[in-house]
C-alpha positions in Angstrom: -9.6 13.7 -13.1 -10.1 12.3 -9.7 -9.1 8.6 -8.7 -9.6 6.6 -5.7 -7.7 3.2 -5.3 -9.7 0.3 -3.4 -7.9 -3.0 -2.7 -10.4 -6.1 -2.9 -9.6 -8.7 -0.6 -10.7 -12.3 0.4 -12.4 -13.3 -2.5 -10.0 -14.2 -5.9 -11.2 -12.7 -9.0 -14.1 -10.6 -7.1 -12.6 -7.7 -9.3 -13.3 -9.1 -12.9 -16.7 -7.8 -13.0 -15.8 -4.1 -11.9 -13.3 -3.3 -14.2 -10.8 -3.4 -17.0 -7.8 -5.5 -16.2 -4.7 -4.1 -16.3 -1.1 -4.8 -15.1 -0.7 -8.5 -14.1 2.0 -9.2 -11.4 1.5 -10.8 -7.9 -0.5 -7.5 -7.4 -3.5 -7.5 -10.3 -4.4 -3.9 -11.0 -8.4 -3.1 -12.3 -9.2 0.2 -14.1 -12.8 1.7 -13.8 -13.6 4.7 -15.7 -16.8 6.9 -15.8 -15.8 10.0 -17.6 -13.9 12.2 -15.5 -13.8 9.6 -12.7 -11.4 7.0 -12.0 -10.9 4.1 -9.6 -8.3 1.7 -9.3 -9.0 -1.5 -8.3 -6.1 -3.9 -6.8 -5.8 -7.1 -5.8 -3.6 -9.2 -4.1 -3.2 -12.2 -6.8 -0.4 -14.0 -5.0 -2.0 -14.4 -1.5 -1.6 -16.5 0.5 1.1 -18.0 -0.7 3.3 -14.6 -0.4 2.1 -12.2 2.3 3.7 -9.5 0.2 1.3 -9.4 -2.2 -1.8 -8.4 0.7 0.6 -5.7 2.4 1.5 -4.3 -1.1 -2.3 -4.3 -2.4 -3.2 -2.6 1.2 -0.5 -0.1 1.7 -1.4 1.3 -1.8 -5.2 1.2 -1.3 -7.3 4.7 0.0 -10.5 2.3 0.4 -11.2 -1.5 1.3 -13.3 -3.8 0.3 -13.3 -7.1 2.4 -15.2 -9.9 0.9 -15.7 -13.0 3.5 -16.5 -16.3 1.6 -15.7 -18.5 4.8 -13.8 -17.4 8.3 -10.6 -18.8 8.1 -7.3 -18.0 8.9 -6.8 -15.5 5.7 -9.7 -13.8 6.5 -8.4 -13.3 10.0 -4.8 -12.3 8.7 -6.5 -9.7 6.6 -8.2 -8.1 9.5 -4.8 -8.2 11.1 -3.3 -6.5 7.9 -5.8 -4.2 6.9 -5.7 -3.2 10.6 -2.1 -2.4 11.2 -2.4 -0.2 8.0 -4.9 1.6 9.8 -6.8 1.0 6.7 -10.2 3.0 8.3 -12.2 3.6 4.9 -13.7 0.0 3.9 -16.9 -1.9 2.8 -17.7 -5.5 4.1 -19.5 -7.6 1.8 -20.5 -11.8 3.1 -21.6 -14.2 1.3 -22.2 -17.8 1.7 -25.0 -17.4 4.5 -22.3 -15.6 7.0 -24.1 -13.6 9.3 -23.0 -9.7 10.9 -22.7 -11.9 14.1 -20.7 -14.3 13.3 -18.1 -12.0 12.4 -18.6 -9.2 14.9 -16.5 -10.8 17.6 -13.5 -11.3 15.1 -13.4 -7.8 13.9 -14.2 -5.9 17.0 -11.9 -3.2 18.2 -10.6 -3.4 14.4 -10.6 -0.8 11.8 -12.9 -3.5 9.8 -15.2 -3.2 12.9 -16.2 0.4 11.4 -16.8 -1.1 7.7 -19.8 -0.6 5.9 -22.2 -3.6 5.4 -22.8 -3.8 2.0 -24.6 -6.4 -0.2 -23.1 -8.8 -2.4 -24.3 -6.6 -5.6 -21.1 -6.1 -7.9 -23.3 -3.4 -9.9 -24.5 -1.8 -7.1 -20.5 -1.8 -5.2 -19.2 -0.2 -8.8 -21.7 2.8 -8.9 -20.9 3.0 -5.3 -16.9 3.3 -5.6 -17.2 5.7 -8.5 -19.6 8.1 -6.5 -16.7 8.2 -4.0 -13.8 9.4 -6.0 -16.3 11.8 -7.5 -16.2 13.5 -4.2 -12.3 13.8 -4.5 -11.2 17.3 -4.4 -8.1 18.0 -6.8 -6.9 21.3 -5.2 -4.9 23.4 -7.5 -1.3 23.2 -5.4 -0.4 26.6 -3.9 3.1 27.7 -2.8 2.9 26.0 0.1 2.0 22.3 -1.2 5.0 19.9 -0.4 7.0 18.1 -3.1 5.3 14.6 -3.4 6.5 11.1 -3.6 5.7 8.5 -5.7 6.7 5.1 -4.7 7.2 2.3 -7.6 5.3 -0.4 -8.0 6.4 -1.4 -11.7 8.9 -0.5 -14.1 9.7 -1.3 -17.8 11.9 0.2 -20.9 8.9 1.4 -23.7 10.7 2.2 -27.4 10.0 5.0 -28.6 9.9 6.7 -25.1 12.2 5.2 -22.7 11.9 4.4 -19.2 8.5 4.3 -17.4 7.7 3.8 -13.8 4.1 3.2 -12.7 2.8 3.9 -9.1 0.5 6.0 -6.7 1.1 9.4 -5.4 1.1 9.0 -2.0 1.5 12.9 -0.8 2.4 16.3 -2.5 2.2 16.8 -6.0 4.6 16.1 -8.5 5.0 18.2 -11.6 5.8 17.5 -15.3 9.1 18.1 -15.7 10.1 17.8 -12.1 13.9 16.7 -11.4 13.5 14.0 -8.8 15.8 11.7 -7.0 15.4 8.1 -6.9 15.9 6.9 -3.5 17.5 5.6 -2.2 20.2 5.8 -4.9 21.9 8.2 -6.3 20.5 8.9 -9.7 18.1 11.9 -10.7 15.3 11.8 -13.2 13.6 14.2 -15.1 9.6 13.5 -15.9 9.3 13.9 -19.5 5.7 13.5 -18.9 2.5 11.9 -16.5 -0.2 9.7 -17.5 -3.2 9.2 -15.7 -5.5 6.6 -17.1 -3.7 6.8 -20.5 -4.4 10.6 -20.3 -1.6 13.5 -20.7 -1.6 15.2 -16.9 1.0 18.1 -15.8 0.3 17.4 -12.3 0.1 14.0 -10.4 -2.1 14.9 -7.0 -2.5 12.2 -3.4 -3.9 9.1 -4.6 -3.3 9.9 -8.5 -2.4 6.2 -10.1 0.1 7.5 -12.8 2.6 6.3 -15.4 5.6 9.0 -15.6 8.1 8.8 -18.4 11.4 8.9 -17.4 14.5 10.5 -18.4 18.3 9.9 -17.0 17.9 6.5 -15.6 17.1 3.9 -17.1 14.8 0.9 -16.3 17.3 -2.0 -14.7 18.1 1.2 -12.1 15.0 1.0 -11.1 13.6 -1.7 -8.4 9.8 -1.8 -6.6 9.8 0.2 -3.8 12.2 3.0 -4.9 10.5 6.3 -3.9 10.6 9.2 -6.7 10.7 12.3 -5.2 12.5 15.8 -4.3 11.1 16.2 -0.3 13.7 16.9 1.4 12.2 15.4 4.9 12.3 12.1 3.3 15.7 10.0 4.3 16.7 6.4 3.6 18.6 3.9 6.1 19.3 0.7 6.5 18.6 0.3 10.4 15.5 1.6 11.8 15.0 2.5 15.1 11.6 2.9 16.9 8.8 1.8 19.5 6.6 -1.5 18.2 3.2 -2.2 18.9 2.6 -6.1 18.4 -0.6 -7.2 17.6 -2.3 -8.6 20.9 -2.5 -12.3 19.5 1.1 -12.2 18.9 2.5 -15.5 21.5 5.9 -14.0 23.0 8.6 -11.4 23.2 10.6 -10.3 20.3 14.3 -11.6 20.2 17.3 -10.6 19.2 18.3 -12.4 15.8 14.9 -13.0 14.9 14.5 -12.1 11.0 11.6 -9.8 10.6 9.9 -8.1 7.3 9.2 -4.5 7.1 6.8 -2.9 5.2 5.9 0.9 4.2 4.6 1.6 0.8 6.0 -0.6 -1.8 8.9 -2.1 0.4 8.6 -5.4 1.8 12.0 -5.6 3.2 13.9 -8.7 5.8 14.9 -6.8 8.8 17.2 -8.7 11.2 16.2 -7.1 14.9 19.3 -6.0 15.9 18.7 -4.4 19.8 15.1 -5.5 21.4 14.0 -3.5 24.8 10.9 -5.7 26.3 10.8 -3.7 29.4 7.3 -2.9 31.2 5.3 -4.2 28.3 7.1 -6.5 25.8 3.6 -6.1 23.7 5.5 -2.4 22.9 9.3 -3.0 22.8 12.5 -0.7 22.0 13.5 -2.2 18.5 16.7 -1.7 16.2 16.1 -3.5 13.1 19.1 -3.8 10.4 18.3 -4.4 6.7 20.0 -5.3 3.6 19.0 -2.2 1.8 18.0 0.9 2.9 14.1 2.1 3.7 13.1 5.0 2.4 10.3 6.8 4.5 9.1 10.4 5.8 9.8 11.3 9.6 7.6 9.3 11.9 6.5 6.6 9.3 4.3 3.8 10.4 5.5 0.6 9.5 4.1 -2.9 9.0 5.8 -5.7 10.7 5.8 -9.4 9.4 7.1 -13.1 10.5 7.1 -15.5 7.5 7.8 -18.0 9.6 4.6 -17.6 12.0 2.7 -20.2 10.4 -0.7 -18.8 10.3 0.1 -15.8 12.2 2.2 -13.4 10.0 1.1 -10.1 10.7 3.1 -9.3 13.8 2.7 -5.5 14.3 3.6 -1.9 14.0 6.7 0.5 14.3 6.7 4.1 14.5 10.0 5.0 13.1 12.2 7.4 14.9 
């Protein structure tokens, strides 16, 4: 069973004529079947009002569709979003008589400047997304195939089976019966079993949305953004060092004090910037940023950064973690 998730952005509700609706939270999850062939559809149902909601809808998202009903300032923080994700695999869809040229200048030199143009056809878009995670290869894993991580999105106690944790694989493969830690705690817990699509699975593949019931922790250990895995390349730390890349609207140099959010997969976490280097180009500063609780992420990550306090601009950048 092969699944692709798609985030659908800049048009509320867009999603209720693609799909079944499913989990309800400030991301709103949509569930397309065609026999073997699954995609998930997510939206960001809390936007604008928490800038959370896009980042989380984006970083889980393998494909974009960016709906433009007027050019305003979201649609421009999307762009800026969807960008810094390096979100590359997207659809554009206008309506309300906005023209390719009207929005060409605004997206240039953007991932969403490499979007397909596609018409405002919901049927058409549906048949479309499913004939793309048809063409997703499930490759049996080999020896080789790294341990994957699953990063959570939702959690809840179920009677009858215990804890559940819902999320998207986001590399590897994970394994029924797999002993993984939770980080960036301490505990350990054992997958009594994987659900894809309320279908029984033994292996949870890149891009898989899954349910996984859980067994040796229970659900109030649990938090979004806690990464189940056993790769041993991933660590967790509460300051983060690495180079930025600020976005090239972005008005002035970073400061030290200045209380920034970080994002990288389901963490959306404040980040106090504790050391700032500006030299040469302060576009691409030397930051130390300190949080409250520890990131979890891979060697080399690419993170989001955010300013809640930027008025309309919010989307500040990127940092490659070192």
């Amino acid at each position: 069973m092969s699944n692709l998730n798609v985030a659908i952005i800049g048009s509320p509700d867009y999603s209720k004529e693609l799909g079944k609706i499913g989990t309800i939270s400030d991301i709103t999850f949509f569930n397309l079947k065609k026999e073997e062939v699954t995609v998930t559809i997510l939206e960001p149902s809390r936007y604008p009002e928490k800038l959370s909601s896009l980042f989380y809808a984006i970083s889980m998202a393998q494909k974009a569709v960016l709906v433009v009903d007027e050019i305003n300032s979201q649609f421009g923080e999307s762009v800026l979003m969807l960008n810094c994700a390096g979100l590359s695999n997207g659809i554009l869809i206008l309506r309300n008589y906005i023209t390719p040229e009207q929005v060409a200048p605004l997206i240039k030199d953007t991932v969403v400047g490499g979007y397909e143009l596609f018409e405002d056809d919901r049927m058409q878009l549906r048949e479309h997304l499913l004939d793309e995670a048809a063409k997703i290869e499930e490759k049996p894993p080999t020896a080789t195939t790294p341990p994957g991580a699953m990063p959570i999105d939702h959690s809840f106690p179920v009677k009858g089976i215990g804890t559940v944790a819902l999320g998207c694989v986001v590399n590897g493969v994970i394994r029924r019966h797999d002993n993984l830690h939770v980080l960036p705690t301490k505990h350990m817990a054992l997958i009594r079993s994987i659900q894809k699509h309320d279908a029984d699975a033994d292996i949870a593949y890149p891009g898989d949305r899954i349910g996984f019931a859980l067994k040796g922790v229970e659900a109030e250990d649990l938090e979004r953004g806690y990464v189940l895995s056993k790769d041993p390349a991933l660590t967790s730390s509460s300051t983060i060092h690495g180079r930025a890349d600020l976005i090239k609207y972005w008005p002035s140099a970073l400061k030290e004090g200045m209380v920034l959010y970080i994002g990288h997969w389901m963490q959306f976490l404040p980040a106090k910037v504790a050391y700032v280097n500006n030299a040469g180009d302060w576009h691409r500063p030397e930051l130390t940023l300190k949080t409250e609780k520890e990131l979890v992420y891979p060697p080399g990550a690419r993170a989001v950064l955010h300013y809640l306090e930027g008025g309309k601009l919010r989307v500040v950048g990127t940092i490659i973690i070192e």
